[in-house]
C-alpha positions, 0 to 999 in steps of 0.5 A, a space after each residue: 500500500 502507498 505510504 502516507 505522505 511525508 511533509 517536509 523536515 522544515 516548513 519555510 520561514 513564511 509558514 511558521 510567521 503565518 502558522 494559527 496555532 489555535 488553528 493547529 491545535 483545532 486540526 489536531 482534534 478535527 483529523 483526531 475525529 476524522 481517524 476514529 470515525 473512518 476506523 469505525 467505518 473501515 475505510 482504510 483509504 480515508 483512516 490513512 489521509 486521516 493519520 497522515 493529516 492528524 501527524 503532519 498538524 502535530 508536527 507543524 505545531 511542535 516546529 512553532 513551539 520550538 521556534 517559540 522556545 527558541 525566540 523567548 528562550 523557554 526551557 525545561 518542564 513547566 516554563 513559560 513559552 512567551 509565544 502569545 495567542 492573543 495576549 495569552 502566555 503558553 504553559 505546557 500541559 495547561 489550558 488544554 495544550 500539549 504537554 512536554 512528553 507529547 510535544 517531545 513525541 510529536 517532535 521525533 515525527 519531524 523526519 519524513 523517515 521517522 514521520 512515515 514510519 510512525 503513520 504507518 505504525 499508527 494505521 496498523 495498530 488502528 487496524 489491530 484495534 478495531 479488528 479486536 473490539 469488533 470481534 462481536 461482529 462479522 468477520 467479513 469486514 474484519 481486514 481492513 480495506 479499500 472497500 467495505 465489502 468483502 465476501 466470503 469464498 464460495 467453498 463456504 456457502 456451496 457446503 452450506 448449500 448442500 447442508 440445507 440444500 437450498 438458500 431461501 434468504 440472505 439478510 444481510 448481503 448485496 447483488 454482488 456478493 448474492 452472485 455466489 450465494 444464489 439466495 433466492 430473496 436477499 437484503 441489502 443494507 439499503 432496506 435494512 433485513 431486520 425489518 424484513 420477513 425471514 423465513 426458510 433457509 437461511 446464509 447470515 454473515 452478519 454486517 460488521 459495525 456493531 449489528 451481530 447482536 441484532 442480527 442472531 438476535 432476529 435469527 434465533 426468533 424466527 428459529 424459534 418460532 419456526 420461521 427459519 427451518 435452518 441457518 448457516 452462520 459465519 461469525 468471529 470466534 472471539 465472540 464465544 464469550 457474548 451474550 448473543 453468541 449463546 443461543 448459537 450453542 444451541 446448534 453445532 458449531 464448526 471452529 476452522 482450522 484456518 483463517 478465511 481470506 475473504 474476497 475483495 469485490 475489486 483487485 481481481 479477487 483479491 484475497 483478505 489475509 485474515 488475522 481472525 478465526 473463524 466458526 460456522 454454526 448450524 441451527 436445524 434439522 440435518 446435523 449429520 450433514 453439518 458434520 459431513 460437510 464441515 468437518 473438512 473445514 475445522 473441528 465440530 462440536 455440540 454443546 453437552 448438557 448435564 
């Protein structure tokens, strides 16, 4: 992937007398913002412009101060930088300013070496968190990307295909990745499936984003209530542990013993190198087929009651 652009090591003198530093510092917060919206969002295109403008506002921040210092002869933790925004005085660590640690972090980032290093860093580990704390979701979306959608091979669905023998409805799904599943009836996120009627056999990979839980949610409802004959569910094994996980105990459940490199939509089928495992699991009537079909995928197991 292309790195985030360097800036230069020194702005020009004209752009250190023209520098706002409350304007600086409200770059700082607003590209903040912008970082933790499109990690939310998993748009890596967008979270990698984010980071990159949030380090290029610190470093030309931490060049003013130091030209500050260097003017009025500052030093040391706790002294004044007689650089005045209006009339104010700046202290460090005061009224909402950076404090001497973080200004001296920000000013390590001045090299266009160090600087890409550290914006690359940071989107790996912006990645590695979101991945983390959305494990509760679909892990379709789970490697970050230039798209959002990322579909699941067709090796998957086709021996789910033939667990159920048919799918009657995707709830969450799109005409694209519908070109593998071959649902008969199929919800996009434009008509929101939880406010659709489910029934038959049915594929859910639930959306990403927080919506797993609404999602097997509805599933294990219309299971219940004989709506839904069988399902096949492709979720993240880190959500075992959740509450909404639980009624998916209630079937069998395949833990792969491999990640799933999920398609992309664009790349010419470009794989995902996923970093999660993963579990299908089966609520219906054919668990020797689930067994036959998905034992070659993982191990299956059955919850036991006392």
């Amino acid at each position: 992937m292309k790195p985030v652009e360097a800036v230069a090591v020194r702005p020009t003198a004209t752009s250190l007398s023209n520098y706002d530093p409350e304007l600086g510092l409200k770059q700082i917060a607003v590209a903040e913002a912008a970082e933790k919206h499109y990690a939310r969002a998993k748009n890596a295109t967008k979270l990698r412009e984010a980071i990159g403008a949030k380090l290029t506002a610190q470093c030309e921040f931490v060049r003013w101060w130091d030209a500050q210092e260097k003017k009025f002869g500052a030093r040391g933790v706790g002294k004044k930088v007689a650089s005045p925004i209006g009339d104010a005085t700046l202290v460090a660590g005061v009224d909402g300013l950076p404090d001497r640690s973080t200004l001296s972090r920000w000013r390590q980032r001045l090299h266009p070496k160090a600087f890409e290093a550290t914006a690359e860093k940071t989107f790996r580990r912006v990645v590695k968190f979101v991945e983390f704390t959305a494990s509760a979701d679909s892990v379709a979306g789970q490697n970050m990307a230039e798209s959002n959608e990322w579909y699941t091979p067709g090796r998957y669905i086709e021996a789910a295909r033939r667990v159920m023998g048919a799918i009657d409805l995707d709830p969450a799904s799109c005409a694209t990745a519908n070109d593998t599943v071959h649902a008969a009836r199929f919800y996009t996120g434009d008509v929101n499936g939880l406010s659709q009627p489910w029934a038959g056999r049915v594929w859910l990979n639930p959306p990403y984003s927080g919506q797993a839980t609404a999602f097997i949610e509805r599933l294990a409802q219309e299971f219940q209530a004989g709506q839904v004959s069988q399902a096949v569910v492709l979720v993240n094994s880190h959500g075992t542990d959740t509450q909404w996980f639980q009624p998916l105990w209630d079937g069998l459940l395949c833990f792969t013993d491999h990640r799933i490199n999920f398609i992309s939509p664009q790349g010419g089928g470009e794989e995902s190198g996923s970093n999660h495992g993963s579990v299908f699991a089966y609520l219906g009537s054919r668990r020797v087929d689930f067994v036959n079909e998905f034992s070659v995928f993982g191990t299956v197991v059955e919850r036991v009651r006392p």
